[in-house]
N, C-alpha and C positions, 0 to 999 in steps of 0.2 A: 223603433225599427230603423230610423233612419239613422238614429245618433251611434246605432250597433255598427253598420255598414261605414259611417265613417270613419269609427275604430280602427275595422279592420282593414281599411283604405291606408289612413295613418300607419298603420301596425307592417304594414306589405310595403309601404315606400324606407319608412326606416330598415328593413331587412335589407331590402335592395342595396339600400345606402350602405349600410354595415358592411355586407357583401364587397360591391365595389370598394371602399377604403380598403380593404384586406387587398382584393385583388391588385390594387395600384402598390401597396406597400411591399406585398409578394414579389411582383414584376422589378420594381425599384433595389429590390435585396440580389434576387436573382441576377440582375443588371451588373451591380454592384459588385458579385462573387465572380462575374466571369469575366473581370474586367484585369489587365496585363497587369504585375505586380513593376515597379522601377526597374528589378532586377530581370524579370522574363523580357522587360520591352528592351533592355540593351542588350541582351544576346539574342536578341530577334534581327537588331540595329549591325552588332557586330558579325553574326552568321551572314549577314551581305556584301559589308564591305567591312574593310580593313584595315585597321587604324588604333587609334585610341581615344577612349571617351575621354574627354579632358570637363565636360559643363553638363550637367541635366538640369532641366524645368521641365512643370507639366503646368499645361493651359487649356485648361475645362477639360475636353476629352483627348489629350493627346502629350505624347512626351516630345521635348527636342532635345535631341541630344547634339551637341556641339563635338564633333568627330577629328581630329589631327591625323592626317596621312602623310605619306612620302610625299604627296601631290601637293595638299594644301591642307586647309581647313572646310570641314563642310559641316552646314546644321542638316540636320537628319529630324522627320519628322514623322515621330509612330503614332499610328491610331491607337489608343490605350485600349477595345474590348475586341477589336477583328486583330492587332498585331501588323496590319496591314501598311507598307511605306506610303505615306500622306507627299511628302514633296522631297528632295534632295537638295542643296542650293551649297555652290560653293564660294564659301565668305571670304577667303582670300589664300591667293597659288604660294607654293611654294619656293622661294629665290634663291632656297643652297641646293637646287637639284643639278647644279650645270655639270659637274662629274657625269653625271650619269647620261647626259645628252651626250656625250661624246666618248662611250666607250667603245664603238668604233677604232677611235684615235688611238688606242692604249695601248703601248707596245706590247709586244710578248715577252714571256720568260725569257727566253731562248734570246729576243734582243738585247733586255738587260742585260743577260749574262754577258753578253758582247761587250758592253759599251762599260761593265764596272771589272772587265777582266785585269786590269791593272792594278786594282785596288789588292788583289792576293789570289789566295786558293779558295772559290766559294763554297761551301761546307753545304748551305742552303738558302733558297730563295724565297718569298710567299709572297702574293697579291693582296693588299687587305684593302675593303674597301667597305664605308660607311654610306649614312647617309648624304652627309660633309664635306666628305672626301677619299682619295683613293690612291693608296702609294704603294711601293713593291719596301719591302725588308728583305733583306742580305746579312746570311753571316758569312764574313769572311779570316780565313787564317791567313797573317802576317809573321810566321819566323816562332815565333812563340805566344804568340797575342794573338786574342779572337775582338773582330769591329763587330758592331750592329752597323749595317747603311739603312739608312730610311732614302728610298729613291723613286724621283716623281715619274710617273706610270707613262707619261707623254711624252717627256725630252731624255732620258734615263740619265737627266742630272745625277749625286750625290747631294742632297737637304742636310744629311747629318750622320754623323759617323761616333761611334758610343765604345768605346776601348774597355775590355775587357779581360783581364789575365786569363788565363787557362789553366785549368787546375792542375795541380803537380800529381803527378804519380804517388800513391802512396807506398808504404814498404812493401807491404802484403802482396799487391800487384806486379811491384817491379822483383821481386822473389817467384813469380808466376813464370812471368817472361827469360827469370835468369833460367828457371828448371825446362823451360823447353829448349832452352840455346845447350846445357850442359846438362845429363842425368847424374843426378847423386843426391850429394847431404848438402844443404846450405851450413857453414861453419861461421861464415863472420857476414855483418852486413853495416855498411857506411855508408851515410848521406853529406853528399861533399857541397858544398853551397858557398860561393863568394864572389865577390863584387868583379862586374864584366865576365863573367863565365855561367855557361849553363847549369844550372844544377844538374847533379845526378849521382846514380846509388854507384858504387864498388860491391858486387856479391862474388864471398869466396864458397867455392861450391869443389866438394873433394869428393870424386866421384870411386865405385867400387874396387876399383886396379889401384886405391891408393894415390892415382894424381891428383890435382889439387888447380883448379883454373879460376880464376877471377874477370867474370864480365862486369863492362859498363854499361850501365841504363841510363839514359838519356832523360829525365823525369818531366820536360815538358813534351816531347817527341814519343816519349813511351813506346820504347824502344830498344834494344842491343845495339851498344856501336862496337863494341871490341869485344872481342873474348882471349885472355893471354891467359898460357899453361903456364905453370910452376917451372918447368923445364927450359919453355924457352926464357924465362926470366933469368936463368940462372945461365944459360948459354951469354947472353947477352951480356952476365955481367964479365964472366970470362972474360970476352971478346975485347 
């Protein structure tokens, strides 16, 4: 009887035991499933602040992510199963931010415009500014030339200036321009081009009454500069 009763003593602690291993291995898996994956913990890391991951490690229970800002560098440290931010620490500030302390200082449009008015006719202006650094660009027309200025945003210096032809008129266009100076037929059309002279078209254009007029187009200017009738050519040569 006794030897029965210790059986079943024996027989109840190993259940228990059995039991418990389950229950700890259960708990440990569960743990395990609800634990932040590398990629849930850095957009946990990047939903707060603002940067870019540049370094990950995880140590025991938690990720560091090494972060790069405008500001600086910071290590960021996630709890891997709450998601929760464990510490913030900034490893080192950032030294090309001085632009940006002093945009205060930065001239405006309106005073660039001022101070590169000599440079030509400005066509357009923009502000571009990095992390780096911060200048104005300007195009400007010069006669028949388009410049790029790159111009510093604080003294409205000129840094650099980028020379760039402007594109010619082509025929099709300067045929557009001649039919609104004169209504008709386009009959003859010449592109006159030589050295120290502007380019440009001659379009003979004879319109319904049988006259016959010939404008010039200007092909960088894109433009009418003359328009002569047939009539008065021929007065003229009278004369």
């Amino acid at each position: 009887m006794n030897r029965k009763k210790w059986f079943m003593t024996i027989g109840c602690i190993a259940i228990v035991g059995v039991v418990l291993l389950a229950t700890v291995q259960l708990w440990g898996q569960t743990s395990e499933a609800q634990a932040l994956t590398e990629g849930e913990a850095k957009e946990r890391a990047l939903e707060k602040y603002t940067g870019e991951i540049i370094e990950t490690t995880k140590k025991d229970n938690e990720y560091h992510f090494v972060l790069k800002a405008e500001t600086g560098t910071y290590l960021i440290v996630i709890h891997a199963t709450s998601g929760d931010v464990v510490s913030i620490t900034q490893q080192e500030k950032n030294s090309e931010q001085k632009p940006n302390k002093h945009n205060d200082n930065l001239l405006t449009e309106d005073a660039v415009k001022t101070k590169i008015s000599s440079q030509g006719t400005i066509k357009s202006i923009e502000l571009i500014q990095s992390e780096s650094s911060s200048y104005y660009q300007a195009i400007v027309q010069r006669e028949n030339e388009e410049h790029t200025l790159t111009i510093d945003p604080y003294t409205g210096e000129v840094t650099n200036s980028t020379k760039t032809s402007s594109r010619l008129l082509s025929e099709k266009e300067a045929i557009h321009l001649a039919l609104d100076e004169v209504n008709g037929e386009v009959d003859d059309v010449d592109f006159i081009e030589s050295n120290g002279q502007t380019p440009y078209y001659l379009i003979e254009i004879e319109t319904d009454d049988d006259r016959e007029a010939t404008i010039q187009i200007d092909a960088y200017k894109k433009k009418a500069i003359t328009v002569t009738w047939e009539d008065q050519e021929d007065a003229e040569d009278d004369s």
